[in-house]
C-alpha positions as CSV (number, residue, x, y, z in Angstrom):
1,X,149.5,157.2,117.2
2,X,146.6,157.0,114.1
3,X,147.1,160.9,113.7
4,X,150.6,159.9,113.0
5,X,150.8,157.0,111.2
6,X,148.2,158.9,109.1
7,X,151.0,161.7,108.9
8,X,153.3,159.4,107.4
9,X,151.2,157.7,104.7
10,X,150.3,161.4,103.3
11,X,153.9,162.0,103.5
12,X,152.8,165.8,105.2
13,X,156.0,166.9,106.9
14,X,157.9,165.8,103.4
15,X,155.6,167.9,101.3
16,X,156.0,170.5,104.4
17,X,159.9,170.6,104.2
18,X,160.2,170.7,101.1
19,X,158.0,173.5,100.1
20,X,159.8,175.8,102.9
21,X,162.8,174.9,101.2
22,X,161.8,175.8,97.8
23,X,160.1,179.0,99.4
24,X,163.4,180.0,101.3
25,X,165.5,179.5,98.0
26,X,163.3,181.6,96.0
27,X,163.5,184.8,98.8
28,X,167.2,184.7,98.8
29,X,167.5,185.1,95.3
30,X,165.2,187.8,95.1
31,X,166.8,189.8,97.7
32,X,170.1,189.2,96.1
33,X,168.5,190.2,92.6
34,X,166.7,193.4,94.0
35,X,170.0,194.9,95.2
36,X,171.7,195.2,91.8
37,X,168.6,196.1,90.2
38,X,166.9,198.5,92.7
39,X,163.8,196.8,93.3
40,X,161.3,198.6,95.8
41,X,161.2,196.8,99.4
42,X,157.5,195.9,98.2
43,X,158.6,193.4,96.2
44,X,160.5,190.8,98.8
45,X,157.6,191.8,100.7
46,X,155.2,191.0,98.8
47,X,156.7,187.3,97.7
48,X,157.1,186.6,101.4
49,X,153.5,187.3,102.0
50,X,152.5,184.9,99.3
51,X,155.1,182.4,100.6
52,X,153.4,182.4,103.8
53,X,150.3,182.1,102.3
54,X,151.3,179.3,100.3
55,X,152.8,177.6,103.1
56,X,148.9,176.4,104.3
57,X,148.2,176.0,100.6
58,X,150.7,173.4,100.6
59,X,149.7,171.8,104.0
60,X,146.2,171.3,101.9
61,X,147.5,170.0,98.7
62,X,149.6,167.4,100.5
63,X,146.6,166.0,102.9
64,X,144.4,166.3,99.7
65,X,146.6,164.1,97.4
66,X,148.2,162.4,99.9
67,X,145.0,160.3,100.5
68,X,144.3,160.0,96.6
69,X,147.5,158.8,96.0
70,X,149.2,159.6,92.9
71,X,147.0,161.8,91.2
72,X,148.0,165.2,89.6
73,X,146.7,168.5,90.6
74,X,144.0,169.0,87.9
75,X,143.4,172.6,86.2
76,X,140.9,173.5,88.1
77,X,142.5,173.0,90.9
78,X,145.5,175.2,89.9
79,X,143.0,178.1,89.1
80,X,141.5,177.6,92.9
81,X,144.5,177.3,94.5
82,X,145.9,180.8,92.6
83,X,143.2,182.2,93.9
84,X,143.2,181.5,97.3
85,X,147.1,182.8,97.0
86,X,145.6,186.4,95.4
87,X,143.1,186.7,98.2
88,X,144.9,185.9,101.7
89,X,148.0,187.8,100.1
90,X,146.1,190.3,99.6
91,X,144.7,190.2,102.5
92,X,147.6,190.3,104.4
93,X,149.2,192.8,102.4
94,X,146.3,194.9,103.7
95,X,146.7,194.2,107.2
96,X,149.8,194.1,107.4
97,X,151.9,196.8,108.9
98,X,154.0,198.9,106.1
99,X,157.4,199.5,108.7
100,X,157.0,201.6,111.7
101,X,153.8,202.9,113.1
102,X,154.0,206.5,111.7
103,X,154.6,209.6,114.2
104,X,151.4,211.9,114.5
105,X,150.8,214.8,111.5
106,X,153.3,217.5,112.2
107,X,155.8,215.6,114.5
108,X,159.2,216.7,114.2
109,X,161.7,213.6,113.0
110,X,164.1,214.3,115.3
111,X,161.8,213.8,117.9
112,X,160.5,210.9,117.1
113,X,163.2,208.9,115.3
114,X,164.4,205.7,117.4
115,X,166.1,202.8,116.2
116,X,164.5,201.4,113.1
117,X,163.1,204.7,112.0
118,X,163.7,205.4,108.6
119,X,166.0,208.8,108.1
120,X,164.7,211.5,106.4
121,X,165.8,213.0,103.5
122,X,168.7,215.7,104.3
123,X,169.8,218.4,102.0
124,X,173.3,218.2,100.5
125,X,173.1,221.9,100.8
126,X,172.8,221.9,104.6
127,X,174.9,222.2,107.6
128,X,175.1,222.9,111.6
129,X,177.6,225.3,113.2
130,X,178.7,223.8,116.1
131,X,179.9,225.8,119.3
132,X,184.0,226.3,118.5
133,X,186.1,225.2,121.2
134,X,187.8,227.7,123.9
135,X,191.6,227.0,123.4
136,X,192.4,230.4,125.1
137,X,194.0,230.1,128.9
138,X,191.5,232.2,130.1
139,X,188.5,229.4,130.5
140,X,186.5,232.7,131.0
141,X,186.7,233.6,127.3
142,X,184.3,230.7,126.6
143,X,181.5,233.5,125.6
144,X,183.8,234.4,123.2
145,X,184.4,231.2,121.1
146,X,180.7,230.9,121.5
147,X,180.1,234.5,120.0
148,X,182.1,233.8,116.8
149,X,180.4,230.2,116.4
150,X,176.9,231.9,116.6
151,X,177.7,235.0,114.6
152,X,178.6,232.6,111.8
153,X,175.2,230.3,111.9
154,X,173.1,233.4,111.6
155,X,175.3,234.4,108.7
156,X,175.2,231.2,106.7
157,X,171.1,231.4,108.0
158,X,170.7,234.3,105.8
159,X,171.3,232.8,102.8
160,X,169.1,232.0,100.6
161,X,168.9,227.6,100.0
162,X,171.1,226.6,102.6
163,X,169.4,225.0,105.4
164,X,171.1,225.8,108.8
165,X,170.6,224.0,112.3
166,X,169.0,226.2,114.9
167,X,172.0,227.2,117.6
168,X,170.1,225.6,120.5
169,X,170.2,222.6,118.6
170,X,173.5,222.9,117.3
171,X,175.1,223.6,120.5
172,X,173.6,221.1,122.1
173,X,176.4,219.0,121.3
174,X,179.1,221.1,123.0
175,X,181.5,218.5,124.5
176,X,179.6,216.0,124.8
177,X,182.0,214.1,121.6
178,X,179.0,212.9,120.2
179,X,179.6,210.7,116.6
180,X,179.2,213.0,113.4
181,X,176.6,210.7,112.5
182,X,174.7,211.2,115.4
183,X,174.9,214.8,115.0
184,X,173.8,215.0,111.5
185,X,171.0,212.7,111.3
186,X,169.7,214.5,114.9
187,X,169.5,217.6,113.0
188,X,169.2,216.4,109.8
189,X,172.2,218.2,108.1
190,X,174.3,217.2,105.6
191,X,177.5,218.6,106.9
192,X,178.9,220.0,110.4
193,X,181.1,223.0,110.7
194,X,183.3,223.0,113.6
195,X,186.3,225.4,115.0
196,X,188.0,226.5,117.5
197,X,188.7,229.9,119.1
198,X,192.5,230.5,120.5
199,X,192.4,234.3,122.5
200,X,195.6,235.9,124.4
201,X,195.1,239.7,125.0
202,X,194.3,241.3,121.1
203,X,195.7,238.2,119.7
204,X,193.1,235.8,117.9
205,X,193.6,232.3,116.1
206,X,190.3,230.7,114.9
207,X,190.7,227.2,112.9
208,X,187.3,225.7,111.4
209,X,187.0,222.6,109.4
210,X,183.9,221.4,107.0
211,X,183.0,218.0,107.5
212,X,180.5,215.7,105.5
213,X,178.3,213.8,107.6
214,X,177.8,211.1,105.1
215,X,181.6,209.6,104.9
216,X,183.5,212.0,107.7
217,X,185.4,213.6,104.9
218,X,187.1,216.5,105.6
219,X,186.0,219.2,102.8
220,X,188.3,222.3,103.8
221,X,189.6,223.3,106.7
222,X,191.8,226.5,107.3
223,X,193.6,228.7,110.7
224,X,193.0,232.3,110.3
225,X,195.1,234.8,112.6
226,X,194.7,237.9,113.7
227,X,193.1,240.3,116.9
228,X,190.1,241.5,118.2
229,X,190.0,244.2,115.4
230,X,189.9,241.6,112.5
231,X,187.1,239.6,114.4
232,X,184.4,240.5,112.0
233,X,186.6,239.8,109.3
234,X,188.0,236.6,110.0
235,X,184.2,235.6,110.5
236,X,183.4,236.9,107.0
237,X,185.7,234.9,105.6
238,X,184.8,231.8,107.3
239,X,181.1,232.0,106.3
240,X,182.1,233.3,102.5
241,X,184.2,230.1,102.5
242,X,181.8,227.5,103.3
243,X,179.2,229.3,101.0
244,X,181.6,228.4,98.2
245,X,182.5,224.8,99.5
246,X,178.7,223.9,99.6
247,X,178.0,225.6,96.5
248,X,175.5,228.1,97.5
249,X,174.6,230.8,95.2
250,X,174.8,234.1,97.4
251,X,172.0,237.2,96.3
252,X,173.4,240.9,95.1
253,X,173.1,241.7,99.3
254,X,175.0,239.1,100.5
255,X,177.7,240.1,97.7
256,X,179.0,243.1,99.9
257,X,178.7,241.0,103.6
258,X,176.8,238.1,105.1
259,X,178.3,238.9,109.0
260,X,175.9,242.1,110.1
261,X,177.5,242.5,114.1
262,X,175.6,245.7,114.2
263,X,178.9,247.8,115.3
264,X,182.6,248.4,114.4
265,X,183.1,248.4,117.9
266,X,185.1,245.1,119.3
267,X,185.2,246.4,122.8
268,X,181.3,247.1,122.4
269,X,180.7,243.6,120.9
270,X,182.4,242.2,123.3
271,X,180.0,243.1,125.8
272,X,177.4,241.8,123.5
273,X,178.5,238.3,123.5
274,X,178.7,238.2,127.3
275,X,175.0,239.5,127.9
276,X,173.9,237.4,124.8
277,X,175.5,233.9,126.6
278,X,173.5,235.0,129.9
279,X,170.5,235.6,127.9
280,X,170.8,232.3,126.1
281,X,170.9,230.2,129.2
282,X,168.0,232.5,130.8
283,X,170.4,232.2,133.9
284,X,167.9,234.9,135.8
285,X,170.3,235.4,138.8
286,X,173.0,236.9,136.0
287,X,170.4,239.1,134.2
288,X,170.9,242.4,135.7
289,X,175.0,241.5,135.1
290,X,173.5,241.5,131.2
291,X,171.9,244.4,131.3
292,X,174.5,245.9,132.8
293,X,177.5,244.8,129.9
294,X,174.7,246.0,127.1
295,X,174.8,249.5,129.1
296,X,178.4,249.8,128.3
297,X,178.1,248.2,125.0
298,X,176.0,251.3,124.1
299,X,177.6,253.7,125.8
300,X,180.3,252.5,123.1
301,X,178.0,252.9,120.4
302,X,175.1,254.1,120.4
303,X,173.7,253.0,117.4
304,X,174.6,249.4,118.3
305,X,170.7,248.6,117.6
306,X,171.2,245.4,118.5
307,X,172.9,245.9,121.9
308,X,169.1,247.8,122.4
309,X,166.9,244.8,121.3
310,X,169.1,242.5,123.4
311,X,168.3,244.6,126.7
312,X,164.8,244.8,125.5
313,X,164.6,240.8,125.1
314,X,165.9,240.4,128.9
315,X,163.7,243.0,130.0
316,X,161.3,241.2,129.0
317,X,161.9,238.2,130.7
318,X,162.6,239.8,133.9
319,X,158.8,239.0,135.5
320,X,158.9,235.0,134.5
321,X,162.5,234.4,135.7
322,X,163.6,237.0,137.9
323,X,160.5,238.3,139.2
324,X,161.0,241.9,138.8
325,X,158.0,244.7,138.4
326,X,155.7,243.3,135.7
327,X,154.4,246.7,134.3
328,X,158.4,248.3,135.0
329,X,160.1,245.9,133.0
330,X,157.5,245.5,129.8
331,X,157.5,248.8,129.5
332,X,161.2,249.1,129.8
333,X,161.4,246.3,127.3
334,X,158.7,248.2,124.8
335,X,160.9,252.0,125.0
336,X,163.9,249.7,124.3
337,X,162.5,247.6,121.3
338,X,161.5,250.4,119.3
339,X,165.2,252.3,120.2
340,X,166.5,249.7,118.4
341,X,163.8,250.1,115.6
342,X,164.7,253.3,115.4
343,X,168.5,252.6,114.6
344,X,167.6,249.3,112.4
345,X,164.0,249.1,111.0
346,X,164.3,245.6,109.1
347,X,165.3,243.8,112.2
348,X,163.3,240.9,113.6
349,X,164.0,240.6,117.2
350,X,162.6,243.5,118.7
351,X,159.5,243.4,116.7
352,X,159.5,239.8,118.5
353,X,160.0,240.9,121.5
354,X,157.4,243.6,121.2
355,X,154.7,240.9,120.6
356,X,155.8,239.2,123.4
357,X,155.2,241.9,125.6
358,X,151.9,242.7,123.8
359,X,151.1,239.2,124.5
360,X,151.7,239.2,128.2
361,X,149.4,242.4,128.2
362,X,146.9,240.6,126.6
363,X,147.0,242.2,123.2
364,X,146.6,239.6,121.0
365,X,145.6,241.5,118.3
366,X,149.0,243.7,118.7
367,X,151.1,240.9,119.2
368,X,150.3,238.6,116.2
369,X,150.9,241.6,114.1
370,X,154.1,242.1,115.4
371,X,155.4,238.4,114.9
372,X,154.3,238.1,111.5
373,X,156.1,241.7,110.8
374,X,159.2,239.8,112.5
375,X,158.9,236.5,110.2
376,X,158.4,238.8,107.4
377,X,162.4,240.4,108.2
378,X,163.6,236.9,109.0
379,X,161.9,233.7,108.7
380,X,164.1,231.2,109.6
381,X,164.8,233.3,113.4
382,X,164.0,230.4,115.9
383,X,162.6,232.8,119.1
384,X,160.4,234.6,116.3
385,X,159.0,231.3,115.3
386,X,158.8,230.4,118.8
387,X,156.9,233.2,120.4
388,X,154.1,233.6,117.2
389,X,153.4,229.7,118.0
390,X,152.8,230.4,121.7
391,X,150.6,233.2,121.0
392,X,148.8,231.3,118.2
393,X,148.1,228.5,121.2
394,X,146.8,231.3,124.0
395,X,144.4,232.7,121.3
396,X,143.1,229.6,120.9
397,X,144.1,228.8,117.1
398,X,145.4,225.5,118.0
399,X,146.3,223.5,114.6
400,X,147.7,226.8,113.5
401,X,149.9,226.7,116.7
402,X,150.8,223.2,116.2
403,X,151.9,224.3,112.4
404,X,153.9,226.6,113.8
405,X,155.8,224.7,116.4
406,X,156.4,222.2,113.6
407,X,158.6,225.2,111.6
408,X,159.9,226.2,114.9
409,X,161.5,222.6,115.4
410,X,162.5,221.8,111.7
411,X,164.8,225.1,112.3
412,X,165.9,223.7,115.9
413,X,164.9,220.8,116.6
414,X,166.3,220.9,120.1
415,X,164.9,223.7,121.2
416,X,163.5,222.9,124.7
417,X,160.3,224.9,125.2
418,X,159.3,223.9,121.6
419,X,159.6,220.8,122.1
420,X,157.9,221.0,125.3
421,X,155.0,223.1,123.8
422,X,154.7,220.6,120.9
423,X,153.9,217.6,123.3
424,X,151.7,219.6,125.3
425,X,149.3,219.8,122.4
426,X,149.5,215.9,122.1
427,X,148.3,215.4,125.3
428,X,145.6,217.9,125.0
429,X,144.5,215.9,121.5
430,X,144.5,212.7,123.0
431,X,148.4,211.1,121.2
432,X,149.6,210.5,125.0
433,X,152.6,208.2,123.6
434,X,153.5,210.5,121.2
435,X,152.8,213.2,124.2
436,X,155.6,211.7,126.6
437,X,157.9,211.0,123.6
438,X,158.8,214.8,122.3
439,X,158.2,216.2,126.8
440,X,160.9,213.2,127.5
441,X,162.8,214.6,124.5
442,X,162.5,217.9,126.1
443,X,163.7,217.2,129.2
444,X,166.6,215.3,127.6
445,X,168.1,218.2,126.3
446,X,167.7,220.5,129.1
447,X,163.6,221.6,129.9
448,X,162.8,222.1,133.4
449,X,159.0,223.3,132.9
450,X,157.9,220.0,131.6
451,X,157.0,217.8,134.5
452,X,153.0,219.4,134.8
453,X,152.0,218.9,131.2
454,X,154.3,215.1,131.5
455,X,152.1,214.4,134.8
456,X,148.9,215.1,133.0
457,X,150.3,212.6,130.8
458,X,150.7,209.8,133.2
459,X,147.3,210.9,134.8
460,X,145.6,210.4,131.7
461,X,147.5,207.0,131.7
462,X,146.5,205.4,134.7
463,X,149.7,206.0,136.3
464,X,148.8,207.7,139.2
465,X,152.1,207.7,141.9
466,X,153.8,209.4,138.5
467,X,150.8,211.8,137.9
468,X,151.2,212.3,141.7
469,X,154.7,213.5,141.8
470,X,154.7,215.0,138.6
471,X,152.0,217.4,138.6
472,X,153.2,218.9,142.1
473,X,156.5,219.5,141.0
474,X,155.5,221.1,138.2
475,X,153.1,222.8,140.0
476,X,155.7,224.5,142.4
477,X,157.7,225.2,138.9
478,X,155.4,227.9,138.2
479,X,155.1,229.1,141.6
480,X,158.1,231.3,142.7
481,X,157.2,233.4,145.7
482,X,154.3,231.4,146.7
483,X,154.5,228.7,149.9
484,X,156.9,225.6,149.2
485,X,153.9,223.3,149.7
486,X,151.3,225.0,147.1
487,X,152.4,222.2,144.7
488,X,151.7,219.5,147.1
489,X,148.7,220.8,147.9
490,X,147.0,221.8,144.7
491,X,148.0,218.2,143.3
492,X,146.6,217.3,145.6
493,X,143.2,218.4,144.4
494,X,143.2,217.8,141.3
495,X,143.9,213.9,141.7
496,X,142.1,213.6,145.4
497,X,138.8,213.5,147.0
498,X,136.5,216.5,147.6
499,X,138.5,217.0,151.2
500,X,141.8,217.3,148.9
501,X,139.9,220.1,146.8
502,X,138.4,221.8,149.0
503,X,141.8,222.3,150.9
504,X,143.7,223.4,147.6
505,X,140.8,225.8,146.9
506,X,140.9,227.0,150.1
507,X,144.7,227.5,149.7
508,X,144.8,229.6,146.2
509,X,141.9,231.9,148.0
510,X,143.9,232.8,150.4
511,X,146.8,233.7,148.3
512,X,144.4,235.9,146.4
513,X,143.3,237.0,150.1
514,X,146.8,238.8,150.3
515,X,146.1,240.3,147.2
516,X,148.9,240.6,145.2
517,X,149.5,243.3,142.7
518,X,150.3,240.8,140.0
519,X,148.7,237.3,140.3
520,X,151.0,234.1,140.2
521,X,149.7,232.7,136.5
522,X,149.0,229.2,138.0
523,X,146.2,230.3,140.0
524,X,143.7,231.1,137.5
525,X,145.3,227.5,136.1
526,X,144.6,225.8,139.0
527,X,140.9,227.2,139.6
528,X,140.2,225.9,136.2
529,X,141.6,222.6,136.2
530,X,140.1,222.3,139.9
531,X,136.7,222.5,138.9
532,X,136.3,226.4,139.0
533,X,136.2,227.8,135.9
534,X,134.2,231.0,136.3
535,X,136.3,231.9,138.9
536,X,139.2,231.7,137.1
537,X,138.2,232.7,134.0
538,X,136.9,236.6,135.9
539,X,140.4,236.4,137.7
540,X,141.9,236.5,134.2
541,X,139.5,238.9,132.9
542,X,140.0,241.6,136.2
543,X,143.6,240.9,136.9
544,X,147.2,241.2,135.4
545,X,148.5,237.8,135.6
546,X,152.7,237.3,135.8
547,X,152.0,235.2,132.4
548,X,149.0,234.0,130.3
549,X,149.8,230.0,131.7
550,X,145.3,229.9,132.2
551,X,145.4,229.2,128.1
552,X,147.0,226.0,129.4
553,X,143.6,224.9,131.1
554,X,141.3,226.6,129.0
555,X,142.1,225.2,125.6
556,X,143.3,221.8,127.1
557,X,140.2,218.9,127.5
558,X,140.3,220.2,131.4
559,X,138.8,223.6,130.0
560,X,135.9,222.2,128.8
561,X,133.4,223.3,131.9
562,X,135.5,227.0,131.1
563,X,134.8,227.2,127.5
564,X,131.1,226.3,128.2
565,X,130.4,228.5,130.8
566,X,128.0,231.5,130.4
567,X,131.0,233.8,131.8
568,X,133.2,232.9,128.7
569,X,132.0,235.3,125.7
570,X,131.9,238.2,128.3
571,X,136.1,236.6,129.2
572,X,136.7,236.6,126.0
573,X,135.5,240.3,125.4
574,X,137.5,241.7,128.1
575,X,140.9,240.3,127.8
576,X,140.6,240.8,123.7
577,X,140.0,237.1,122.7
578,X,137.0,238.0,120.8
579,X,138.8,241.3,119.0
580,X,141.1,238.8,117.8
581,X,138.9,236.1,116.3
582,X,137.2,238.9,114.9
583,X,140.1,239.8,113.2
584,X,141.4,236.6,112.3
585,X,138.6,234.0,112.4
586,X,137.6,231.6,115.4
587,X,140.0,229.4,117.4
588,X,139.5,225.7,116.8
589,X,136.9,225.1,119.2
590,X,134.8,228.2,119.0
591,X,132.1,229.4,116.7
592,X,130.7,232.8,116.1
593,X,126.7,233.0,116.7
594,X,124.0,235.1,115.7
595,X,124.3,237.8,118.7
596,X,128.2,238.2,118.0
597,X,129.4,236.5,120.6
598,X,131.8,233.1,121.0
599,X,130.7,229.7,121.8
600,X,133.1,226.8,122.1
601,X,132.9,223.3,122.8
């Protein structure tokens, strides 16, 4: 009861009040002055830091002269009390944090945007081409209405100073009636091109519309008739027309024809389309159906170069997601890359895919040639971008990777295995959250191959039952043709006692007891993360692996034992590591010493 009554005398809640009323007054009218006048955030923020500040000052000034009675505040006082406002403002202005805890150097926006996020600043002069809608009867044409959508982005992608969503990303959205908002700020466009696709025999109607993000507004739209002869046509106008809409200067090339279909052919371009929408869901079971439609698509024509590079770009997939004859298919793939060289020198994809098989043979030094001759044709080209990252990554060159997966996801920021590559290298630098944000974001929109690196994740974590589950599912991902229970069991390992590894060593042994003509690339994984590493790293070294997944143990922090071992510059010799650092300098956590050899951390 004193502590009150002495309360009262001081008159302390009065003084209180009334300063937070004065304080309150004085922030609303300078947030309603700093609208009009376009006064930086700092401002209110600052005055509210120094209101809070004040608040104790107050509290002080009111016990202080509330036992002195009615005394003044004297000069001195004011100076001291200024002060004291200066430094704890300042201090909390210091401390404070300035709006969202920022995203990790590199980080793709649309991967790590969330509510309160701040959006980034979009090009007026940019746009995504979303899939056109199959109007015909035949639901079957729906490659079709693709095919024209596509065939337009990678027109409009060609030209100079327009920015163009990746087609992963853009059709991503395929009927799923997302808000145009949504849309644009996901990919960060300014406007959104949409159509549709109306087929009955030869017949063909195609209506598009451009729309601006910003307000809705629809800035033209048109229907254009005609049949499967006009297709290219009717394409060139569309993309000639929204060139002129967004005001984009095309070069003396792009004067004579931004849609390049590589034939005059529509039956033969037909049969394109229906390999390419195989191709571009890597549905394996339909792949030899693919290859089979780009047969008669050349047949057709046979200078239809990129009929050729498509066939060499499934071909070339055929090991990881069909299992076919590793050393039949790549070099398949290789004879049918440079055919379409042959027709079409300045042509990025088989150049692309010609590193990619270089890279599964372990030619580094052949493959990031070929990638950078591919960016060179066509720098925006998302798989280009893609594949030079990944083989950055294998050869060790990890913040030059991570670069590169950055440019790879500012052209699609959707696209899966970027995404999924991109938060593999969190883990591996220690950002977990950031980590689980872009492989959740990945699996969002469509990634199966992202449950080991996500249970590595929650292992790292402490959240072992996740880690558990997790890591053997992905485990078994990668391990077509070996038991259903090599997952299980390898997990196993890796998070159990010595029993539990010793039975999933045990168990990879006698895989490699059977001796397969191509090993499985989780093994050499697996005896590297397991505590192996010089077994894993000669099985690399001696062995053709069905791909080069080890990298994803050696260069993570479970590769350290690996990287250290005496075995590793003698590795890195034989499976052409060191001929590429040579060449283009050391990875990130090598050095070069005095006998020529690699050391790494």
């Amino acid at each position: 009861m004193k502590v009150l009554a002495e309360l009262k005398q001081r008159k302390l809640v009065q003084w209180l009040l009334a300063y937070a009323a004065g304080a309150w007054l004085l922030l609303q009218v300078i947030g309603l002055l700093g609208a009009p006048f376009d006064w930086p955030d700092t401002v209110l923020r600052g005055a509210t830091i120094v209101a809070v500040v004040g608040f104790f000052v107050a509290a002080l000034l009111a016990w202080y002269h509330g036992e002195r009675g009615a005394q003044k505040v004297s000069g001195t006082e004011l100076v001291l009390l200024s002060l004291l406002l200066l430094i704890g403002g300042g201090l909390l202005w210091q401390f404070a944090p300035d709006g969202p805890v920022p995203a990790p150097a590199g980080t793709p926006a649309a991967a790590v945007s969330g509510p309160g996020t701040p959006a980034p600043a979009v090009s007026p002069q940019s746009i995504a081409v979303l899939a056109f809608a199959n109007l015909s009867a035949d639901k079957d044409n729906e490659y079709f209405s693709d095919g024209v959508a596509e065939e337009i982005l990678n027109a409009l992608a060609r030209v100079e100073g327009l920015k163009v969503a990746g087609r992963t990303s853009s059709f991503f959205f395929k009927g799923r009636n997302e808000p145009l908002a949504t849309i644009g700020s996901t990919l960060g466009v300014a406007h959104v091109l949409e159509g549709s696709v109306r087929k009955q025999g030869e017949r063909l109607r195609i209506s598009a519309q451009l729309l601006r993000v910003s307000d809705g507004l629809q800035l033209w739209s048109e229907t254009f008739d005609g049949t499967d002869a006009d297709i290219f046509a009717l394409q060139e106008r569309i993309a000639r027309r929204v060139t002129s809409e967004l005001k984009v200067a095309l070069n003396a090339g792009q004067q004579a024809r931004l849609i390049d279909s590589g034939t005059a052919n529509p039956a033969a371009y037909a049969l394109y389309l229906q390999a390419t929408d195989i191709f571009n869901r890597r549905a394996g079971a339909d792949f030899a159906t693919a290859i089979g439609k780009l047969q008669q698509a050349v047949a057709l024509d046979p200078g239809f170069a990129r009929a050729y590079s498509r066939m060499a770009a499934l071909h070339a997939l055929n090991p990881e997601y069909v299992g076919s004859d590793f050393d039949d298919s790549l070099d398949t793939a290789h004879d049918l890359a440079r055919q379409a060289l042959e027709i079409q020198p300045e042509f990025a994809e088989p150049h692309a895919v010609l590193g990619y098989v270089a890279q599964l043979r372990k030619r580094f030094v052949t493959a990031r040639a070929a990638f950078e001759q591919a960016l060179a044709i066509d720098p925006g080209d998302p798989l280009s971008n893609f594949w030079y990252s990944t083989t950055l990554v294998v050869g060790g060159h990890l913040t030059a990777g991570a670069a590169q997966l950055d440019r790879t996801l500012a052209i699609d920021p959707l696209l899966p295995n970027a995404l999924h590559h991109r938060g593999r290298l969190m883990e591996w630098m220690g950002d977990l959250d950031g980590a689980r944000r872009l492989l959740e974001r990945a699996r969002s929109v469509g990634a199966q191959n992202i449950r080991l690196p996500l249970g590595q994740v929650s292992q790292r974590q402490g959240r072992m039952a996740e880690a558990t589950a997790e890591i053997a599912a992905g485990i078994q991902f990668f391990s077509p043709g070996l038991p259903d229970d090599t997952g299980a069991i390898v997990a196993g390992g890796i998070l159990g006692d010595a029993g539990a590894r010793d039975a999933a060593l045990a168990h990879l042994r006698g895989i490699l007891d059977a001796r397969p003509e191509v090993v499985p690339g989780i093994v050499p994984w697996a005896l590297i993360t397991l505590g192996e590493p010089d077994e894993g790293l000669r099985l690399v070294a001696t062995s053709r692996t069905s791909s080069n997944l080890w990298h994803a143990a050696l260069w993570s922090p479970r590769g350290q034992a690996a990287r250290a071992s005496t075995a590793f510059p003698e590795f890195a010799r034989k499976v052409g590591l060191a001929e590429l650092w040579d060449q283009y300098g050391p990875p990130d956590l090598c050095r070069k010493d005095a006998s020529g050899d690699y050391r790494c951390e």
